[in-house]
LUMBA-966642 format. One record per residue (C-alpha): residue number from 1; residue in one letter; x, y, z. Coordinates in nm, 4 decimals. Layout:
residues N
NUM|a|X|Y|Z
...
***
This chain:
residues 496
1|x|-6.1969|-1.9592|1.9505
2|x|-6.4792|-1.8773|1.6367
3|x|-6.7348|-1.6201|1.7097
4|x|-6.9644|-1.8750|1.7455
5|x|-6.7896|-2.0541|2.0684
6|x|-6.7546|-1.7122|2.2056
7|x|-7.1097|-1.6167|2.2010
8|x|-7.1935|-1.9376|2.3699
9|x|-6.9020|-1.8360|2.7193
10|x|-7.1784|-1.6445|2.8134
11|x|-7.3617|-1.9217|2.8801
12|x|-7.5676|-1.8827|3.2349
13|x|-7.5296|-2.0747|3.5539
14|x|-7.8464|-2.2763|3.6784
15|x|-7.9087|-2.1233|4.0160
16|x|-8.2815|-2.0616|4.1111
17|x|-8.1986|-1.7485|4.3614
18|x|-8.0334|-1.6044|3.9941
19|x|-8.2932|-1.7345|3.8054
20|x|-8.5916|-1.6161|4.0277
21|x|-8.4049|-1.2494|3.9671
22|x|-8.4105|-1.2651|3.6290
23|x|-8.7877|-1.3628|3.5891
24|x|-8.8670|-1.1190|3.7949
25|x|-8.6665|-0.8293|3.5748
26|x|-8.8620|-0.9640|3.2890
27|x|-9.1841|-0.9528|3.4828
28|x|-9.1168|-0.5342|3.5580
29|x|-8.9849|-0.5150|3.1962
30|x|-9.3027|-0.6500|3.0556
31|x|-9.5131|-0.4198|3.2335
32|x|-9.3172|-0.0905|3.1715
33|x|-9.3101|-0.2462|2.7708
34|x|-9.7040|-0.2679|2.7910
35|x|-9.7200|0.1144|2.8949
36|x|-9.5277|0.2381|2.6868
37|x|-9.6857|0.0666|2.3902
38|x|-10.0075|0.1856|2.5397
39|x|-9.8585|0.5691|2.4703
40|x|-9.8900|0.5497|2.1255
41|x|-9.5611|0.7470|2.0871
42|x|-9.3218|0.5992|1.8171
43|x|-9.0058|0.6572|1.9337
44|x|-9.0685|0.5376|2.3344
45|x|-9.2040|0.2395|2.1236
46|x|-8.8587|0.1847|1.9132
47|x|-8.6567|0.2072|2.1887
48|x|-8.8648|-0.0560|2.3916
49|x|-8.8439|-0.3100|2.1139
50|x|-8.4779|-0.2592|2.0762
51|x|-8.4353|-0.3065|2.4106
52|x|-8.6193|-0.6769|2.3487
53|x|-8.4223|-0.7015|2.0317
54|x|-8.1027|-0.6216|2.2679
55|x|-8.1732|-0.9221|2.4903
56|x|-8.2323|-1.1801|2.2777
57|x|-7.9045|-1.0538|2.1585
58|x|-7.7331|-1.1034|2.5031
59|x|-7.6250|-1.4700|2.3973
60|x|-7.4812|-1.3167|2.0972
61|x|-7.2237|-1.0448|2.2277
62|x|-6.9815|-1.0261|1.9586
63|x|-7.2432|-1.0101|1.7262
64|x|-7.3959|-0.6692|1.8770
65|x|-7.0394|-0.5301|1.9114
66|x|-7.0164|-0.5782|1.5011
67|x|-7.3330|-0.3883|1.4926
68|x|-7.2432|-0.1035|1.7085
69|x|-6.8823|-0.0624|1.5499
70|x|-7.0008|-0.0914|1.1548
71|x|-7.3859|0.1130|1.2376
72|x|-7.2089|0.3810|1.4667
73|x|-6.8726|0.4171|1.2692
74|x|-6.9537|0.3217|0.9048
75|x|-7.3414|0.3398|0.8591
76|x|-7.5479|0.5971|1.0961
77|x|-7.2862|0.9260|0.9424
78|x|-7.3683|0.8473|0.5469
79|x|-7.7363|0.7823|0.6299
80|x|-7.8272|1.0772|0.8784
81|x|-7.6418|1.3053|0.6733
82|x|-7.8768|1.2416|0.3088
83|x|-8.1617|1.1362|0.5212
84|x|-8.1652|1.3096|0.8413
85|x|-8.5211|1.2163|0.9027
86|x|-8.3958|0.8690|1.0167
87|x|-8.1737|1.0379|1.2423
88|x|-8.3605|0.8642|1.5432
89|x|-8.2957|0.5160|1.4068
90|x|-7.9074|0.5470|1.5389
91|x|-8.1365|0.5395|1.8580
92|x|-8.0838|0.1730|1.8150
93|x|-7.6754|0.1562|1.8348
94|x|-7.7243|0.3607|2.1560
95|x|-7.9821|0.1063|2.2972
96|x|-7.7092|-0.1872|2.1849
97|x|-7.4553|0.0054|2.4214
98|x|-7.6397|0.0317|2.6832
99|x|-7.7223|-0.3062|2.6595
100|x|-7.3004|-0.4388|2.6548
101|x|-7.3301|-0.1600|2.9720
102|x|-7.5498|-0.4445|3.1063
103|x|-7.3971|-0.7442|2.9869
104|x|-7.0878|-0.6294|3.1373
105|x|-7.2782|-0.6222|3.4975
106|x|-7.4033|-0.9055|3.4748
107|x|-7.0939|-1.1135|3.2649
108|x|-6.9576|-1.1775|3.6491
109|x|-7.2807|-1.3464|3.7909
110|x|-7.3912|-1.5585|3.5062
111|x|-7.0677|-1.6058|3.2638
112|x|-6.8917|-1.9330|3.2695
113|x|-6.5984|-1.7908|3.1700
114|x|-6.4011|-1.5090|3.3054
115|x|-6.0910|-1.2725|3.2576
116|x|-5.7989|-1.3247|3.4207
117|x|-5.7180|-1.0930|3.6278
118|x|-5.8513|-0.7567|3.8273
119|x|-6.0482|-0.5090|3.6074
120|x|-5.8310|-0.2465|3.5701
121|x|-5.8578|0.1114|3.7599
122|x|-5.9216|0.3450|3.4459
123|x|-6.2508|0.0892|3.4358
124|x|-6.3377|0.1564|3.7630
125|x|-6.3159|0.5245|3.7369
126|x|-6.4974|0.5535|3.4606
127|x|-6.8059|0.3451|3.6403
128|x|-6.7370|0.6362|3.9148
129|x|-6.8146|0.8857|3.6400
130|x|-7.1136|0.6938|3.5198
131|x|-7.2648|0.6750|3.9116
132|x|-7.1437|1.0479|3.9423
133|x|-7.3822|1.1746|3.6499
134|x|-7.6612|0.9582|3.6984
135|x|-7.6161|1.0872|4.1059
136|x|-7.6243|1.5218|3.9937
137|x|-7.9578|1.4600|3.8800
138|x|-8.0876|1.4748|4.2931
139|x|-7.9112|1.8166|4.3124
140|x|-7.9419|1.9735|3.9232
141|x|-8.1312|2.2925|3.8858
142|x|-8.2764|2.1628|3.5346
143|x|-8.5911|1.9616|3.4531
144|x|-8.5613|1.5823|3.5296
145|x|-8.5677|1.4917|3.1109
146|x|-8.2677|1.7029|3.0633
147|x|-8.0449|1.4704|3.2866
148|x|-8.2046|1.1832|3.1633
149|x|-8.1144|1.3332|2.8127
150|x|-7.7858|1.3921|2.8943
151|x|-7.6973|1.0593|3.0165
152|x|-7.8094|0.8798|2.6500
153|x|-7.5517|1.1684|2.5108
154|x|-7.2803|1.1249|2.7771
155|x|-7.2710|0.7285|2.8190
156|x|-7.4145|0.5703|2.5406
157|x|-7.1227|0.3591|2.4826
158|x|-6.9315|0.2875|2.7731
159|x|-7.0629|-0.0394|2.7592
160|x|-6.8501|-0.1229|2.5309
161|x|-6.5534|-0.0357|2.7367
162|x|-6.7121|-0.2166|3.0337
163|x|-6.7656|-0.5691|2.8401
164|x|-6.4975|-0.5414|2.6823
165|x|-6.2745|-0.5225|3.0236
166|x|-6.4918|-0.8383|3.1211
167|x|-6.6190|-1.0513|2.8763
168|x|-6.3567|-1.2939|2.7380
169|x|-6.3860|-1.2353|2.4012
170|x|-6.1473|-1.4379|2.1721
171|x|-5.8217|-1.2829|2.0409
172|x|-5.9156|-1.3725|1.6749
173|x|-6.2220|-1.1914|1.7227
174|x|-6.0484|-0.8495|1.8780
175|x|-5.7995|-0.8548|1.6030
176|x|-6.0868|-0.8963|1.3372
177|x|-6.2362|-0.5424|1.5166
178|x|-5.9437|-0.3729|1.5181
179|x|-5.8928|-0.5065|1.1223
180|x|-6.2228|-0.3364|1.0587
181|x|-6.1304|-0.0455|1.2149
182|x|-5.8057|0.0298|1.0598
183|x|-5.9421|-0.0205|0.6826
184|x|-6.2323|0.2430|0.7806
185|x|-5.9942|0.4446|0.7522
186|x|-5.9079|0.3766|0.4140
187|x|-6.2993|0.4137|0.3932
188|x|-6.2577|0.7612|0.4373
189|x|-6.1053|0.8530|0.1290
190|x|-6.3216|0.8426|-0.1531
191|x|-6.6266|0.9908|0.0565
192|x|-6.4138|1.3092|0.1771
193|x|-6.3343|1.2955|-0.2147
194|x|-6.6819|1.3432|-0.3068
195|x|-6.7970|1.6244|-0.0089
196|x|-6.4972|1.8082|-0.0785
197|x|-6.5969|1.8495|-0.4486
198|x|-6.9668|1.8192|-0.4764
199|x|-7.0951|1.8663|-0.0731
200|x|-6.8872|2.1634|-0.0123
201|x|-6.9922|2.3896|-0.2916
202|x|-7.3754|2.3502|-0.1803
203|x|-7.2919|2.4741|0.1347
204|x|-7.0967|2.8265|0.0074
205|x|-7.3425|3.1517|0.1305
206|x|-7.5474|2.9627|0.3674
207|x|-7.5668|3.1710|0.7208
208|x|-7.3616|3.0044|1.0316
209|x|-7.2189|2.7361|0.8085
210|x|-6.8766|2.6750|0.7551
211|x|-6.8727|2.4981|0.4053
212|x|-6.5287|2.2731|0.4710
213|x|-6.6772|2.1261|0.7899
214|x|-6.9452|1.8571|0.5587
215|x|-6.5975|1.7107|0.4805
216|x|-6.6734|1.4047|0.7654
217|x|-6.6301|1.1122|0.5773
218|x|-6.8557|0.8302|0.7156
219|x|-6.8824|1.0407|1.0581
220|x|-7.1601|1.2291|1.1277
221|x|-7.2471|1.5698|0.9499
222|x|-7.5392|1.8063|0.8388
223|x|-7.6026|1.9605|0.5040
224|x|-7.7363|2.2630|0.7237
225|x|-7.4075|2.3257|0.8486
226|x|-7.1510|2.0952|1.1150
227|x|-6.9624|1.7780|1.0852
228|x|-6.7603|1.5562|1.2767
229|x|-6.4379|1.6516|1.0991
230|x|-6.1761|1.6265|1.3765
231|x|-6.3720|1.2344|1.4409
232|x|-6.2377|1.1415|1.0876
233|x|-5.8730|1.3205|1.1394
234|x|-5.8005|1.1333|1.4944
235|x|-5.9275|0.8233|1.2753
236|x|-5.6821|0.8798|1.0386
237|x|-5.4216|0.9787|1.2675
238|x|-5.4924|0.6268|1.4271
239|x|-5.4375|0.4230|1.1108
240|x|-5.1021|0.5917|1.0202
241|x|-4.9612|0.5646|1.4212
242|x|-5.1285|0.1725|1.3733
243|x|-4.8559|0.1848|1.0323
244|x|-4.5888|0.3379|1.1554
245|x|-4.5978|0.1180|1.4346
246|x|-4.6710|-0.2184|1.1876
247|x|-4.3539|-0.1009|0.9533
248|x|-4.0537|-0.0839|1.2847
249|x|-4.2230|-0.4811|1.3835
250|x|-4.1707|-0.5379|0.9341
251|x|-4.5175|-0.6316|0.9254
252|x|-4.5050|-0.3777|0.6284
253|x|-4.2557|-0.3050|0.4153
254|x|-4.1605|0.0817|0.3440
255|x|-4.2847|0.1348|0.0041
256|x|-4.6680|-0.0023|0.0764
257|x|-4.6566|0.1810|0.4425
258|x|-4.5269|0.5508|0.2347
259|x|-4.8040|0.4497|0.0089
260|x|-5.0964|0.3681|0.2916
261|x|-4.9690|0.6955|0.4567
262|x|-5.0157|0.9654|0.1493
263|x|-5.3611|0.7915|0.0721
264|x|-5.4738|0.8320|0.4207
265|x|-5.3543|1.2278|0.4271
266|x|-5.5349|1.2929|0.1285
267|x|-5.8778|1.3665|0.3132
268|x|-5.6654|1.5814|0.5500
269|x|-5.5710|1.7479|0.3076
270|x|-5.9441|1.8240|0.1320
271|x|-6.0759|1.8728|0.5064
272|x|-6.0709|2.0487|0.8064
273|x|-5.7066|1.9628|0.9441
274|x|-5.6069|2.2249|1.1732
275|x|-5.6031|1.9427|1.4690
276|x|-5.3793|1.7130|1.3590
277|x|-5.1338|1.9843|1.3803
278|x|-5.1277|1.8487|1.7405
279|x|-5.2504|1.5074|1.6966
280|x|-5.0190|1.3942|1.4548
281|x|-4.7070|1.4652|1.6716
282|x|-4.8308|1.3173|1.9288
283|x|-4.9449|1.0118|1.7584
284|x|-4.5331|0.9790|1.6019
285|x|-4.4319|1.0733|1.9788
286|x|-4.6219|0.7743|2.1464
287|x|-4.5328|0.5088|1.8835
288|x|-4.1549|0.6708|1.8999
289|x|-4.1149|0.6950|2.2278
290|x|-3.8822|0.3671|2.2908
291|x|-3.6303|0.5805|2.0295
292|x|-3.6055|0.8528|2.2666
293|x|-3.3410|0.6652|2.5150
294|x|-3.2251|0.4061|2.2870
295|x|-3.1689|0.6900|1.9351
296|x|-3.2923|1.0117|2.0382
297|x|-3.1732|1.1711|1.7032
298|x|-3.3774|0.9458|1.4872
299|x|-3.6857|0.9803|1.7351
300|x|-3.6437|1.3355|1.7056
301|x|-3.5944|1.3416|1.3494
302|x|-3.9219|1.1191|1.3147
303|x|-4.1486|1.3694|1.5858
304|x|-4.0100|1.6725|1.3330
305|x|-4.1348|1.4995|0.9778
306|x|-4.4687|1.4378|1.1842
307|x|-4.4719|1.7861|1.2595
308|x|-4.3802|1.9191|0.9475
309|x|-4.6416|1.7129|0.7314
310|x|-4.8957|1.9002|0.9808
311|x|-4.7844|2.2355|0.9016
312|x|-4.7941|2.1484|0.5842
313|x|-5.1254|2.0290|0.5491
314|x|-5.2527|2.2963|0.7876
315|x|-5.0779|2.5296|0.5345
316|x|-5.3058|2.3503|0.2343
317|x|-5.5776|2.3484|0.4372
318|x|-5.5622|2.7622|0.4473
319|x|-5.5090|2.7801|0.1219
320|x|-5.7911|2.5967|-0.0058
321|x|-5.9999|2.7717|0.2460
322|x|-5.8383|3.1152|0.2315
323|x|-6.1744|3.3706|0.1609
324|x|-6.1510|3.6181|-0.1208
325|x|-5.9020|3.8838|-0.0711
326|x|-5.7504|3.6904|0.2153
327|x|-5.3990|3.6118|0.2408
328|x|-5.2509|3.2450|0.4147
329|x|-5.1651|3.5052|0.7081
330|x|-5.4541|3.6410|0.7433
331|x|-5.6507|3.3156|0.7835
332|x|-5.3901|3.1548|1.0137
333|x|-5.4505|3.5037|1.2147
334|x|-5.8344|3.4086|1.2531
335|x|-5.7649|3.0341|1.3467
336|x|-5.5585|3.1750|1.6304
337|x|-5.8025|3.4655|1.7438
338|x|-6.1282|3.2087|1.7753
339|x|-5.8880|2.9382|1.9621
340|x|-5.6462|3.1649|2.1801
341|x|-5.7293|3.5267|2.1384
342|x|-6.0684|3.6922|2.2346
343|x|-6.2621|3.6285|1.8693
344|x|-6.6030|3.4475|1.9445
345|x|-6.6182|3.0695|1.7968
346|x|-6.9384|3.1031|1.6505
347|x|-6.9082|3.5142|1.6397
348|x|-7.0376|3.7768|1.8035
349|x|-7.0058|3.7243|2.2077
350|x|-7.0055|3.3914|2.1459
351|x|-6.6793|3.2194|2.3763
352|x|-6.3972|3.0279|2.2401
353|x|-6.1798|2.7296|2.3271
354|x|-5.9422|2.9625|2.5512
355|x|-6.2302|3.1752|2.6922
356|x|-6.4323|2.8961|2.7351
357|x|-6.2732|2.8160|3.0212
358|x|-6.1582|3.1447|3.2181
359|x|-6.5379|3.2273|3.1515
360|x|-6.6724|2.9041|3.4100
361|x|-6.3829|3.0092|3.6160
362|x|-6.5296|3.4110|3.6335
363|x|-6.8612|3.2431|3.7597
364|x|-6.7560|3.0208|4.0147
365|x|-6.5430|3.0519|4.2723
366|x|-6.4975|3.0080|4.6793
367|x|-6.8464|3.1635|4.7317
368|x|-7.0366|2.8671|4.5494
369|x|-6.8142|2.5915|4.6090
370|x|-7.0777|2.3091|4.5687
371|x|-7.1410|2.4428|4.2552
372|x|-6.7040|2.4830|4.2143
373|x|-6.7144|2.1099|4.2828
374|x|-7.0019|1.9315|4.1531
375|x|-7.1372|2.1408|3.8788
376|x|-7.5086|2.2160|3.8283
377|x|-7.6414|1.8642|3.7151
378|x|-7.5774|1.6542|3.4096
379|x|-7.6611|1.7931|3.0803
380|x|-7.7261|2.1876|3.2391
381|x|-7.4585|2.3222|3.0025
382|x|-7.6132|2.1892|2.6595
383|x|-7.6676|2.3829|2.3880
384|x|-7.5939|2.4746|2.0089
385|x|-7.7179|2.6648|1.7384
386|x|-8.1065|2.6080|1.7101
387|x|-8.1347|2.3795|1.9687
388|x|-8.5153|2.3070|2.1046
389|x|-8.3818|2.1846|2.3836
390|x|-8.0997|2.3488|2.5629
391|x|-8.0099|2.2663|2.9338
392|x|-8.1032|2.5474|3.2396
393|x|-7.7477|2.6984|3.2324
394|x|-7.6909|2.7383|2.8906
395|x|-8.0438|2.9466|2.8977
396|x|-7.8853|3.1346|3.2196
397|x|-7.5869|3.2252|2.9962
398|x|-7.7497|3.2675|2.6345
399|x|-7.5346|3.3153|2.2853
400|x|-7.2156|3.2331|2.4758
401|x|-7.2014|2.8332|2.4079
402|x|-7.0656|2.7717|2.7399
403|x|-7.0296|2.3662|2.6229
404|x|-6.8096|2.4528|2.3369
405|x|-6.6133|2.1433|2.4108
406|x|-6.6478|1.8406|2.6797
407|x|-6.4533|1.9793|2.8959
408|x|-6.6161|2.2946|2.9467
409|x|-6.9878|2.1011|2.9606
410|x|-6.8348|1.8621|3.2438
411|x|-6.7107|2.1554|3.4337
412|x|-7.0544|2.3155|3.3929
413|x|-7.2458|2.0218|3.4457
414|x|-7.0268|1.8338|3.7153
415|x|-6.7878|2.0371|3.8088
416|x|-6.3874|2.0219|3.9112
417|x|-6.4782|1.6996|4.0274
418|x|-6.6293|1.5586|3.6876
419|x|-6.3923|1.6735|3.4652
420|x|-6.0723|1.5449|3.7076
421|x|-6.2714|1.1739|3.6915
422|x|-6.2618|1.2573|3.3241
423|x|-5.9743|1.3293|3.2970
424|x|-5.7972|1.0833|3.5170
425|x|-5.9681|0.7994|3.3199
426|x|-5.7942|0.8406|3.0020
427|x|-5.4467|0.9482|3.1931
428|x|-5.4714|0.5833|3.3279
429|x|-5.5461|0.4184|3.0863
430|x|-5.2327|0.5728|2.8869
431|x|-5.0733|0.4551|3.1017
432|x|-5.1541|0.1318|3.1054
433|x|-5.0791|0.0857|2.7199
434|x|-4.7322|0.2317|2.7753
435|x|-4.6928|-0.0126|2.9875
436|x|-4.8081|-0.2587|2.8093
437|x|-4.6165|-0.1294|2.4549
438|x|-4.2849|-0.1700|2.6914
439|x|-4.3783|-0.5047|2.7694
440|x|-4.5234|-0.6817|2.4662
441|x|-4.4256|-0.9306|2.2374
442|x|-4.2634|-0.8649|1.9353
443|x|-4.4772|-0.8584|1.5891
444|x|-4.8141|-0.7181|1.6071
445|x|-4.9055|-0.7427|1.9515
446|x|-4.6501|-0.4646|2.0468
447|x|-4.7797|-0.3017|1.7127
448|x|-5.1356|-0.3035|1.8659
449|x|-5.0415|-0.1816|2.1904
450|x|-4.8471|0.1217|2.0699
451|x|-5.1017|0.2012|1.8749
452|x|-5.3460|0.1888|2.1281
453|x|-5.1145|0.4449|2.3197
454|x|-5.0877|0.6775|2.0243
455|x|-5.4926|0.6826|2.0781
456|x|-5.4905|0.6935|2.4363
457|x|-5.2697|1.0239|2.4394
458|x|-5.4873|1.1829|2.1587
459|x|-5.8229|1.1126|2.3474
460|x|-5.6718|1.2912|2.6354
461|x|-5.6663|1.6255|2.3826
462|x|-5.9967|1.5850|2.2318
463|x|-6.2203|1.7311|2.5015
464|x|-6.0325|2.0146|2.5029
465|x|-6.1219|2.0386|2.1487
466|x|-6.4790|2.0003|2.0771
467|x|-6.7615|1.8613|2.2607
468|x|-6.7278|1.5390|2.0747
469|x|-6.6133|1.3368|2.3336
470|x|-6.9791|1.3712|2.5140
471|x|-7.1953|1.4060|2.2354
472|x|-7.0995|1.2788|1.9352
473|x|-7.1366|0.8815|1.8623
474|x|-6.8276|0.8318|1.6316
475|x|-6.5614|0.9740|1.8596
476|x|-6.7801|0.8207|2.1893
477|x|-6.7188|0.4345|1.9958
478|x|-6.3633|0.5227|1.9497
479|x|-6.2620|0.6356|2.2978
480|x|-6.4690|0.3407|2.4350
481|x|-6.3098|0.0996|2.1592
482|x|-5.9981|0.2099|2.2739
483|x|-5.9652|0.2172|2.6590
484|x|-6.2028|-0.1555|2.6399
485|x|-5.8868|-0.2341|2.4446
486|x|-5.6602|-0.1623|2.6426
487|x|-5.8571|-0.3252|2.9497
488|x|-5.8798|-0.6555|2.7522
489|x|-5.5187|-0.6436|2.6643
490|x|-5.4157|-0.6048|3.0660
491|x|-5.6188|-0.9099|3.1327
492|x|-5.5866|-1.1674|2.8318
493|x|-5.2228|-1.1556|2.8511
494|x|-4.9807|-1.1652|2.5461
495|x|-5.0818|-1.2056|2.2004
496|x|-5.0152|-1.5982|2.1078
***
């Protein structure tokens, strides 16, 4: 089925009890759209006519999912980051997922054409999570516009997963995605080239910067200092696991795949690379993991290459980056101290990604166990260097960046409860696409679903990493890319 007959299976029903609803939206919308015009404020008025924009696009779904994959993964980064005064203009991919958010709800009511099949539980959980976060702002201790904040930053684009997991989109269409997605990759290369050797420089002597991090390819990044780095490694990660997977089905032959696979670790190498030490294992491990039973020597040989290219590029990585009078030792020393041992991340009393954690554990316990449970409201734990805007907690706990990474912020904001939704998401849905890599067809549909288990495990490590995973665009598309996948994959059945 053609784009074109795709958009048109959303189609609507004639019933006048559905119709009368959907006038009457339209009515409410209309007023709220001619009070916020009234305001005068510019970016209430954006967001309202990309909302309109949005629904006249609701007959054309799989053209707003092109817009959010190539604006959010190829466009926003390279624009924000040489004019950041347009930074508020990626406002408009986030309206777009809210919008497939909505399409998804109402795909079931008015769509002709439906899935087969149950929506799958990892779906359902995360709609749980969604209903949880929107629900903490009755009991958070924080100002009403810092939840409301917080959920544009936390579920901006789980609307892609949801429509995704309902909206029949045609197979020609999902393989054209994933196409695009895979050659971003490739994308990558010649713009690390160029912010390794001309960004990076610029950046040398500025305070609180870390010069290596503007190395972000087409993911988001500031010439003041910050980048999405680890975004554009689990990327590339993706792409080679995607390979590797491709050259056991001889969809590639061994000389082009060792070829693909040293251009995509060269902006590893220029860039920040420390995590793929873990994710690049893991990535070999999932698309592997049939080898295990069947030739556990050659599996194992493959996990230890994986791991070894790592090292090695870790190894590069320190020596590119090693400060003056440093040895290799010394800087792998101070990667370990601000990630294990007691050295602040950002300095100072700052926490880390180990202390991080025993620190929210310190300040709750049995004596506050609402707070143990549910956290102290969405978006309570924001913060960063600079920011205008933090939420109530992080001003309760100041200079110690108690959201260092998305799993600290959910346990802050909603509490063992949150992050165990959160969690339990992405476990299921790995689990899913193992079971779905055991069980597919030869060629490139088992290809595509062992690659989308490679990604499944790795989005499991990345809150534990950074904050990403709840705040930054790139990585949000990715994980919601990827678990939509996997959704649509449970329910359209075999590749033809």
């Amino acid at each position: 089925m053609s784009a074109r007959l795709e958009a048109r299976s959303w189609g609507l029903r004639s019933d006048s009890l559905t119709g009368a609803a959907i006038v009457a939206a339209f009515a409410a919308a209309g007023l709220l759209a001619g009070y916020v015009i009234a305001s005068g404020q510019p970016i209430p008025i954006a967001l309202v006519f990309g909302a309109i924009v949005g629904v006249a696009l609701l007959n054309a779904l799989p053209l707003v999912v092109w817009i959010v994959l190539v604006g959010t993964l190829l466009v926003s980064g390279p624009v924000i980051m040489f004019v950041p005064e347009l930074e508020k203009a990626a406002w408009l991919f986030s309206v777009l997922g809210f919008l497939l958010a909505g399409a998804a709800v109402l795909h079931p009511v008015v769509g002709r054409r439906r899935l087969p099949g149950s929506t799958p539980g990892f779906i359902t959980l995360a709609v749980a999570l969604v209903m949880f976060g929107v629900l903490s702002l009755l009991y958070s201790g924080g100002p009403l516009g810092e939840g409301v904040r917080a959920i544009k930053r936390y579920y901006q684009y789980f609307g892609l997963a949801f429509a995704l997991a309902v909206v029949p989109f045609a197979p020609a269409l999902v393989q054209r995605w994933w196409t695009f997605v895979v050659f971003l990759a490739f994308v990558q290369v010649p713009f690390a080239i160029f912010q390794r050797i001309f960004l990076v420089p610029t950046l040398e002597g500025r305070p609180n910067v870390i010069p290596i991090d503007i190395v972000v390819g087409t993911m988001e990044g500031s010439l003041w200092g910050g980048g999405s780095s680890s975004v554009m490694a689990l990327l590339l990660v993706f792409a080679i696991a995607y390979l590797l997977a491709a050259y056991r089905e001889g969809a590639v032959r061994g000389t082009r795949f060792a070829l693909a696979v040293v251009v995509l670790a060269i902006p590893l190498v220029v860039g920040d690379v420390t995590v793929v030490v873990i994710l690049l294992p893991l990535a070999f491990a999932a698309v592997l993991h049939d080898l295990v039973r069947v030739s556990p020597l050659r599996a194992l040989g493959a996990l230890a290459v994986a791991a070894s290219v790592a090292a090695a590029g870790v190894w590069v990585y320190l020596a590119l980056n090693a400060e003056p009078g440093r040895t290799i030792a010394d800087s792998f020393d101070a990667v370990i101290a601000y990630n294990f041992g007691t050295t602040g991340y950002f300095g100072g009393a700052s926490l880390n990604r180990t202390s991080v954690y025993t620190y929210w554990f310190q300040t709750h316990g049995l004596g506050d166990p609402l707070s143990l449970l549910f956290g102290h409201g969405l978006g309570s734990s924001f913060g960063g260097l600079n920011e205008p805007d933090p939420g109530h907690m992080d001003v309760k706990h100041p200079g110690l960046h108690i959201g260092l990474t998305a799993a600290s912020s959910l346990l802050w904001d909603l509490g063992l409860l949150g992050l165990s939704l959160f969690a339990l998401l992405h476990v299921a849905a790995a689990r899913v696409a193992l079971a779905l890599s055991r069980s597919a067809n030869p060629g490139f549909d088992r290809a595509f679903c062992r690659a989308l288990f490679a990604m499944a495990l790795m989005l499991i490590i990345m809150p534990f990493y950074s904050s990403g995973s709840i705040a930054v665009p790139s990585l949000q598309i990715l994980a919601a890319l990827t678990l939509g996948l996997i959704a649509w994959r449970q329910r359209a059945g075999h590749w033809s």
